[in-house]
C-alpha positions as CSV (number, residue, x, y, z in Angstrom):
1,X,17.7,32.5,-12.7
2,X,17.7,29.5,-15.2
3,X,14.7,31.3,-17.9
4,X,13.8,28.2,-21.0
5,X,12.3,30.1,-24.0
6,X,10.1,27.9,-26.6
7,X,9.8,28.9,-30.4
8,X,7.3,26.4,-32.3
9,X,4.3,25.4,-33.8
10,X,0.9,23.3,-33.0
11,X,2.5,20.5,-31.1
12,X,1.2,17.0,-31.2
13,X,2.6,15.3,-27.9
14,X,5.0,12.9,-30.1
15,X,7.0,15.8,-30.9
16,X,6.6,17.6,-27.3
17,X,8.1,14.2,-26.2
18,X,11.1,14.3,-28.7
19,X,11.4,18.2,-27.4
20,X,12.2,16.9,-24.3
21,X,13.7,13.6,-24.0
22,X,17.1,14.8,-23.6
23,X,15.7,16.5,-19.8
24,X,14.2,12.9,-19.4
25,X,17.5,11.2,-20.5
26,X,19.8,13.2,-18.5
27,X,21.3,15.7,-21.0
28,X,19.8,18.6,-19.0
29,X,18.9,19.5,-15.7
30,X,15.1,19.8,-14.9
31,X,14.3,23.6,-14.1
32,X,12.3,23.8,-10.7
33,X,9.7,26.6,-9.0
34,X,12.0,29.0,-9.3
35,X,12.9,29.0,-12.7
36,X,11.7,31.2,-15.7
37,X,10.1,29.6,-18.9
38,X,9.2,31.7,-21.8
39,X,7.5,30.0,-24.5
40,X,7.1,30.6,-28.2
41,X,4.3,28.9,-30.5
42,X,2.7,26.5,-28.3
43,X,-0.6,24.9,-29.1
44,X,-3.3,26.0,-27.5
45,X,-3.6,22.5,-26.3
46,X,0.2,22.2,-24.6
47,X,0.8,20.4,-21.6
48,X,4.2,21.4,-19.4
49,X,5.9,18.0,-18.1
50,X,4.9,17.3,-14.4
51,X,8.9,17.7,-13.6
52,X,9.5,21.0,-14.8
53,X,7.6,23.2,-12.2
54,X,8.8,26.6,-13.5
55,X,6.7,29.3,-14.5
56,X,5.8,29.7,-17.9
57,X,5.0,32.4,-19.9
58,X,4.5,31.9,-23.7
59,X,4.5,34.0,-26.9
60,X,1.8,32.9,-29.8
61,X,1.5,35.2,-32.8
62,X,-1.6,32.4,-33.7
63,X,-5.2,33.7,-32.5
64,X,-6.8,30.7,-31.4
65,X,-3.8,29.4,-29.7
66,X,-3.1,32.8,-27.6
67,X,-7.0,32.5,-27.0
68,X,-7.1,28.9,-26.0
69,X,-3.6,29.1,-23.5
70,X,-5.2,32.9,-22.5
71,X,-8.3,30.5,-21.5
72,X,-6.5,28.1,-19.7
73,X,-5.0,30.9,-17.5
74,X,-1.7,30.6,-18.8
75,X,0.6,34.3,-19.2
76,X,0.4,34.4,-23.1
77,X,2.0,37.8,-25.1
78,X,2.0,38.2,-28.8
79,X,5.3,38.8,-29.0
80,X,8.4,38.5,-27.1
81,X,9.8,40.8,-24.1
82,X,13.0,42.3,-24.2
83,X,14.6,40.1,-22.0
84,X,17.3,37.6,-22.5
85,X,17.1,34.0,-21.1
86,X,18.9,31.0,-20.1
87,X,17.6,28.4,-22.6
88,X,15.6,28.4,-25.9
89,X,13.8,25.6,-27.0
90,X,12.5,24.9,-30.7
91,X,9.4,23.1,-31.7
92,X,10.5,22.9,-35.6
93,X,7.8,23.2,-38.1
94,X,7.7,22.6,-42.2
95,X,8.9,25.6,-43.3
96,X,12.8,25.6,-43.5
97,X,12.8,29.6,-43.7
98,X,10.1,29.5,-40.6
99,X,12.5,27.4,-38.2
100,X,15.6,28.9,-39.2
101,X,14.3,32.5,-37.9
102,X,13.1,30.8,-35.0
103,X,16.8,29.4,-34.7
104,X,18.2,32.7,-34.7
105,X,15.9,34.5,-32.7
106,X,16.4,32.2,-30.0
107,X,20.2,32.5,-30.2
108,X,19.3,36.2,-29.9
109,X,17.0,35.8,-26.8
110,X,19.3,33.5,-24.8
111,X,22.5,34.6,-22.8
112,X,26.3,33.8,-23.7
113,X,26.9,29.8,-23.4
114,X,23.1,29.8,-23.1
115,X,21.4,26.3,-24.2
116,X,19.2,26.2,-27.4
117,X,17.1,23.0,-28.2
118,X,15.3,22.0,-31.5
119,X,12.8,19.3,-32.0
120,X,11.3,18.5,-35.4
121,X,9.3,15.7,-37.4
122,X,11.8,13.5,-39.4
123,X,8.7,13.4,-42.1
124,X,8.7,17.6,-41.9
125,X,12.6,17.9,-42.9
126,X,14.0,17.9,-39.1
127,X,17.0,15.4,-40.1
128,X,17.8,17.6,-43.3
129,X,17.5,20.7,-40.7
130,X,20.0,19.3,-38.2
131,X,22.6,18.5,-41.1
132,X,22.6,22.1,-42.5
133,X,23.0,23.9,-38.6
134,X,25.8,21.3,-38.4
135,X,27.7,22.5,-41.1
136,X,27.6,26.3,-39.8
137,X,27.4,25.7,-36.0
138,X,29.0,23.3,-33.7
139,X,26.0,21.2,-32.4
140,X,26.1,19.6,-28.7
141,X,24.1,16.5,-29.3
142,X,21.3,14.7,-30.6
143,X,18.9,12.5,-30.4
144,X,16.2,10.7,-32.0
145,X,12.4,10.0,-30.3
146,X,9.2,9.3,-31.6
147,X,9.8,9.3,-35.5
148,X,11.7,12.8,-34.8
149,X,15.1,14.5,-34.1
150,X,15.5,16.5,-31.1
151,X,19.9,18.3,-31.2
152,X,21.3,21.2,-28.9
153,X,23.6,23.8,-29.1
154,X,25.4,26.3,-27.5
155,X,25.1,30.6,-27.7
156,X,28.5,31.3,-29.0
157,X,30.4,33.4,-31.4
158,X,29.2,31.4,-34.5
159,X,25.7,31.2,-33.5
160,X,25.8,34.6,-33.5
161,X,26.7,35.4,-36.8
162,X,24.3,32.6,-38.4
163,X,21.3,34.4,-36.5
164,X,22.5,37.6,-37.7
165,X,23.0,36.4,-41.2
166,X,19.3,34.3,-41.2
167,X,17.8,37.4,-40.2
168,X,19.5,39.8,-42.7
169,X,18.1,37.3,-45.7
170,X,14.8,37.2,-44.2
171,X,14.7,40.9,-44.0
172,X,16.1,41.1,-47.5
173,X,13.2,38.7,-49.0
174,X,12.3,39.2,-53.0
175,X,9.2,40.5,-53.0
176,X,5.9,38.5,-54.4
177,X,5.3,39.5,-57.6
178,X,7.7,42.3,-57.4
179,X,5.1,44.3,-55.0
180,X,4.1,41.9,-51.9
181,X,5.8,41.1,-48.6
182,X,5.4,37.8,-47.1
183,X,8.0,35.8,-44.6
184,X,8.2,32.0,-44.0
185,X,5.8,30.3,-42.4
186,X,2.9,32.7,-43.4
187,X,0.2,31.0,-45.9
188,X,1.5,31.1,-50.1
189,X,4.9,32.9,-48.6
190,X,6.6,32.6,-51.8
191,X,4.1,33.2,-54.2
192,X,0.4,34.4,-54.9
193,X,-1.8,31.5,-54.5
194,X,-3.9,30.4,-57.4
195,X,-7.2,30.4,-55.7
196,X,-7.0,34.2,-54.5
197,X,-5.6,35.2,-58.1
198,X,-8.5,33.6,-59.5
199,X,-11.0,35.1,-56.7
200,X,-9.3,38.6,-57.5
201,X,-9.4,38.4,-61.4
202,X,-13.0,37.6,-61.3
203,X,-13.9,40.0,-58.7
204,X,-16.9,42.5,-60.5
205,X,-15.5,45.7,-61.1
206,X,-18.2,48.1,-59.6
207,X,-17.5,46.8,-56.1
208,X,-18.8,49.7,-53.8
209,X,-19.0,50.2,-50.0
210,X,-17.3,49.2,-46.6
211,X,-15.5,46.1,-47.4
212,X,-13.3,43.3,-45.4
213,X,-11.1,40.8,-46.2
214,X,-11.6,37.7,-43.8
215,X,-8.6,35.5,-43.5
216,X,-6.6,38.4,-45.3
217,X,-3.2,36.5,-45.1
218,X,-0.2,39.0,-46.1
219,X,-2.8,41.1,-47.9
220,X,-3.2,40.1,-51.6
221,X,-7.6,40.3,-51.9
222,X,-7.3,43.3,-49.9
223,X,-5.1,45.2,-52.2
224,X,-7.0,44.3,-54.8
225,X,-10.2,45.6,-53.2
226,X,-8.5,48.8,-52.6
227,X,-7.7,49.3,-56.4
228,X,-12.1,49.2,-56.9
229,X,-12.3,53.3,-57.0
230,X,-16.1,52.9,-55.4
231,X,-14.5,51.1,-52.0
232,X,-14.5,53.2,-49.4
233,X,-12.6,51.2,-47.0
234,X,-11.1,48.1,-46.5
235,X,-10.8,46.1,-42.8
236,X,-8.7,43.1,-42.9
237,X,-8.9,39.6,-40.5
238,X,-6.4,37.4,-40.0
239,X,-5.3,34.9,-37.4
240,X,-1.5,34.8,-38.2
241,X,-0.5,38.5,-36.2
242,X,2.6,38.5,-38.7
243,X,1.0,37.9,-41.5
244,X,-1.8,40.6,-40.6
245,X,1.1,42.9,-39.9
246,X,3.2,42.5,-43.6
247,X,-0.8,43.0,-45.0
248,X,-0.8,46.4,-43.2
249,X,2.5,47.2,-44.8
250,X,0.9,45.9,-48.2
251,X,-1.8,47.9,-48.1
252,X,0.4,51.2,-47.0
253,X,2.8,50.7,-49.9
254,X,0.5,49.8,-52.6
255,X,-2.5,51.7,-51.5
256,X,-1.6,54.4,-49.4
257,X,-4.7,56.3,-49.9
258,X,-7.3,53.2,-49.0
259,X,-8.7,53.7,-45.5
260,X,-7.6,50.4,-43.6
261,X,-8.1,48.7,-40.4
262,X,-6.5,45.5,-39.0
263,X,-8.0,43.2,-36.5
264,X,-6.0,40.1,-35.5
265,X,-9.2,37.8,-35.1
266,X,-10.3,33.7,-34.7
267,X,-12.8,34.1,-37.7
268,X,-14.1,30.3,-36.4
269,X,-15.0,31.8,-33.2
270,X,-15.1,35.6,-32.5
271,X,-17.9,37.7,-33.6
272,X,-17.0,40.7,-35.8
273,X,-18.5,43.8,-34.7
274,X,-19.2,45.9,-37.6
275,X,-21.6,45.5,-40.6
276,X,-20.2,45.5,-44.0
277,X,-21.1,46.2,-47.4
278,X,-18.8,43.2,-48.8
279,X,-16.2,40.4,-47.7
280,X,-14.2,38.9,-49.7
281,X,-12.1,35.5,-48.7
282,X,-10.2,32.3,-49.5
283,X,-10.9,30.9,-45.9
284,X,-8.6,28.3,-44.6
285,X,-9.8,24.0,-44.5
286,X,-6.2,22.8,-43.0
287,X,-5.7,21.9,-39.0
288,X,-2.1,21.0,-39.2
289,X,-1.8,18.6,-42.1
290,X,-5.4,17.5,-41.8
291,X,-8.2,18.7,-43.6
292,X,-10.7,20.0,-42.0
293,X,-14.1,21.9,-43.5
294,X,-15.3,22.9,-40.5
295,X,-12.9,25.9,-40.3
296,X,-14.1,27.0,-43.5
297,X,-17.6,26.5,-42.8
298,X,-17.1,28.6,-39.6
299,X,-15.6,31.5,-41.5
300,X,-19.0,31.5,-43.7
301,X,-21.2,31.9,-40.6
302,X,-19.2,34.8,-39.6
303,X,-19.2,36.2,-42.7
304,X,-23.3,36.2,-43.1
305,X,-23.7,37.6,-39.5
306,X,-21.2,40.8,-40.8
307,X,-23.3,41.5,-44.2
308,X,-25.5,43.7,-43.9
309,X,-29.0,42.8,-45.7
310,X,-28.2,42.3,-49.5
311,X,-24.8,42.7,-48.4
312,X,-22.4,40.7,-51.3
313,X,-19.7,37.3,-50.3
314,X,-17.1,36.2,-52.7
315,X,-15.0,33.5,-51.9
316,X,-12.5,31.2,-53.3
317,X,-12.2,27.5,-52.3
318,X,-10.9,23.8,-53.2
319,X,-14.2,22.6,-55.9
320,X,-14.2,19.2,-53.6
321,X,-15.0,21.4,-50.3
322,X,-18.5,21.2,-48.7
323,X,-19.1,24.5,-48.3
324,X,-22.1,25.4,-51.4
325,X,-24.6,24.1,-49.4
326,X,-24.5,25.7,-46.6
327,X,-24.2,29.2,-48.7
328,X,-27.3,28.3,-50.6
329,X,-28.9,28.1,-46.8
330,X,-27.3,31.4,-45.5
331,X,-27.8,33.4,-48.2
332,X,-30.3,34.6,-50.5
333,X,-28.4,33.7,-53.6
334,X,-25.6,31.7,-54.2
335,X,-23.9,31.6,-57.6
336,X,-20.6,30.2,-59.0
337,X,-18.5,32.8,-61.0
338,X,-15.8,30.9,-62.2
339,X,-14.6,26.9,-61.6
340,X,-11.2,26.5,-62.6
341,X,-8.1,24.7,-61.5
342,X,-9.6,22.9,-58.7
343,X,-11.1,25.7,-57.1
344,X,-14.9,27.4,-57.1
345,X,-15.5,31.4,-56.8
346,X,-18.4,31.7,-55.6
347,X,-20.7,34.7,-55.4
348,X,-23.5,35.3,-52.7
349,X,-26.2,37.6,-51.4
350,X,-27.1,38.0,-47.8
């Protein structure tokens, strides 16, 4: 049974195109009904090519894109089965570190000889990506499409030993500020970002109650919520289900004693069922590479309807970002802490 196994990110249909214009040229047969496809990162919006009539089932560690294929009746897991699989295909990304794990898990997750395919934006370092494999692995082809690079390869010997090596470094990662794990691919992977060190260092220090950390990333704000002695929990919510998992790891090295919960949650669209005392969060305002306030102004919704009365919001965010107006009309109060280096801390009252 001929199985095709997708890694990737939110796909634009340029680049779904690129993916598979070496089917379309005649690189590659088309797998029919009674084929297996498993596929990794697809958008929520992905649309399977009328001439591949297999069935799909896909694996999306993103919230809102597991919800939206979920919704469109698609078989969607959060992470993959133990299964091995005839070929992988690769919608590449812009982290290097991000597609070269996905590279070697899918060498990993396909058979001996099996057929691995990687498309990628030529403006997001695809070209650059294809030269470095070629200089470790013997490459079958490849093709340009659509302002992107689309090459092949084979499961063998060599492939082996890059996947094993790729996923040795990854595992062996320095950690952030010699205390925090993070992977590529997850938001400020390599280091803290500026706007959540400036939330946390002006973060009051008599903090007290049932806290959560909305759009907790790898865990940084919620650490430092867990160091206020008067916090008497801490429940984290992030869409990224890898990320949420190295924050639970955070949290259990660095503050082993904190109560915790995670919840792997679409902040912009799923209620949150319990009442707290205080959120903190640096919400995200990028769709892909376009900016987009909406998500951001979502996330402050949510967080109003989980305060309880007088409950307490601090949040970090880009100074330019139209988001003070709409906490002046959901709160009670809505103060600025701090404004420096292009970002606003702001402080609100339910």
């Amino acid at each position: 049974m001929l199985r095709l196994f997708f890694f990737g990110n939110a796909m634009s249909l340029p680049l779904v195109n690129t993916l598979f214009h070496p089917f379309y040229a005649g690189e590659f047969e088309y797998p029919g009904a009674e084929k297996t496809c498993l596929v990794f990162g697809a958008h929520r919006d992905f649309q399977k090519p009328a001439e591949f009539n297999a069935k799909w089932t896909f694996v999306q560690s993103f919230k809102p894109d597991f919800a939206g294929l979920e919704k469109r009746g698609f078989d969607v897991r959060d992470s993959a089965p133990d299964e091995t699989f005839d070929v992988a295909l690769i919608l590449a990304g812009k982290h290097r570190g991000q597609n070269e794990r996905w590279l070697a898990q899918a060498v990993q997750h396909v058979k001996p000889d099996g057929l691995i395919v990687l498309a990628g934006g030529k403006t997001e370092g695809a070209a650059s990506l294809r030269k470095r494999i070629e200089s470790e692995l013997p490459l079958g082809g490849h093709l340009s499409k659509n302002h992107g690079v689309v090459f092949w390869l084979k499961r063998s010997a060599e492939a082996d030993a890059f996947a094993q090596a790729v996923i040795a470094q990854q595992q062996s990662l320095p950690l952030i500020d010699a205390r925090f794990e993070a992977a590529p691919g997850m938001f400020s992977y390599e280091r803290i970002d500026i706007g959540s060190r400036l939330l946390a260092d002006n973060l009051p220090k008599q903090l007290h109650g049932v806290a959560a950390d909305f759009c907790a990333g790898w865990g940084y704000l919620s650490v430092a919520l867990a160091q206020q002695e008067a916090v008497a929990r801490v429940d984290m919510f992030e869409a990224d289900r890898l990320a949420l998992e190295a924050a639970e790891r955070n949290m259990q090295r660095l503050a082993p004693a904190m109560e915790i919960s995670a919840h792997w949650c679409d902040l912009t669209s799923e209620k949150v069922e319990r009442i707290y005392d205080l959120i903190v969060m640096n919400p995200p305002f990028h769709e892909g590479r376009a900016a987009d306030p909406l998500l951001g102004q979502s996330v402050i919704r949510t967080a109003a309807a989980a305060l309880k009365p007088r409950g307490r919001l601090f949040m970090v965010a880009n100074k330019g970002l139209p988001y003070e107006p709409l906490l002046k009309s959901m709160f009670a109060s809505c103060d600025t802490l701090i404004e420096d280096k292009g970002y606003r801390v702001y402080a609100a009252v339910r």
